[in-house]
N, C-alpha and C positions, 0 to 999 in steps of 0.2 A: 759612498763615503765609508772607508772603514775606520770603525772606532778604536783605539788600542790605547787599555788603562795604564797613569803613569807612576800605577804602585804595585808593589810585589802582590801576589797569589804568593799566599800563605793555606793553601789547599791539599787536602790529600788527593793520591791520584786516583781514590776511590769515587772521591765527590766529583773530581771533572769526567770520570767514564758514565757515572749517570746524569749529571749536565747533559757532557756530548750527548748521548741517548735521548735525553729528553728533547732537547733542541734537532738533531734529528729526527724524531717523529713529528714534532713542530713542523718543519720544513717540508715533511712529506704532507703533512693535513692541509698545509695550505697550498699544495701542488694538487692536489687531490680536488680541491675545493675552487682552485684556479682553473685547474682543467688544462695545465701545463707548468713547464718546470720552473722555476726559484728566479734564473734570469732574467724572464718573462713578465714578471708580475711589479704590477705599476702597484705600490701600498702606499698609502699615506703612512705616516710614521705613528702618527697616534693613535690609529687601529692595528697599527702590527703590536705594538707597546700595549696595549692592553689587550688583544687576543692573547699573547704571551705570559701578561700575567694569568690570564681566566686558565691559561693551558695549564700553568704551573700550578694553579690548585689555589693561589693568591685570593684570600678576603676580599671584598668591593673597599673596604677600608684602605687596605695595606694597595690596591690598583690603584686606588686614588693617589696614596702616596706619592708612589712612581710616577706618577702620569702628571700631576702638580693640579693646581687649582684651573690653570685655564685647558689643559688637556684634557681633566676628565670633565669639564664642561662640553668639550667640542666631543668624547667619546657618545658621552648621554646623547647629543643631540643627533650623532648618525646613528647611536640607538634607538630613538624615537624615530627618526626620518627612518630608517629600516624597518621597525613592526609595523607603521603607517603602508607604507608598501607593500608588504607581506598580506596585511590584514585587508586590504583591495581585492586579493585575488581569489 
């Protein structure tokens, strides 16, 4: 599904070459981390949404934000179910 906003970008083209940039190395760490490329990669949308903000540098405040109340419920709890896992081995 691609997303396309139905308001102007009122941006410089300074700010969307470091976006692009940033959001390209996004895409590279989670290739990296998949162990194959972009197409490939099955995400739930609530963990790419907030890996994206962690990547951006984004407060736990300001991720919640974005992510709303019942997302960053469902992020917390595959964070817990993940250091549970981790912490087995």
């Amino acid at each position: 599904m691609s997303i396309f906003p139905d308001y102007p970008r009122y941006s410089k083209s300074i700010e969307y070459a470091s976006l692009t940039l940033l959001l390209r190395d996004f895409r590279r760490q989670l290739e990296h981390e998949s162990g194959g490329p972009i197409n490939e990669l099955n995400a739930n949308a609530v963990e790419f949404i907030s890996d994206l903000c962690r990547f951006l540098g984004l407060s736990d405040q300001n991720r919640r934000k974005v992510l709303g109340v019942n997302g960053a419920r469902h992020a917390d709890m595959i964070e817990r179910l993940s250091i549970a896992a981790t912490n087995r081995h």
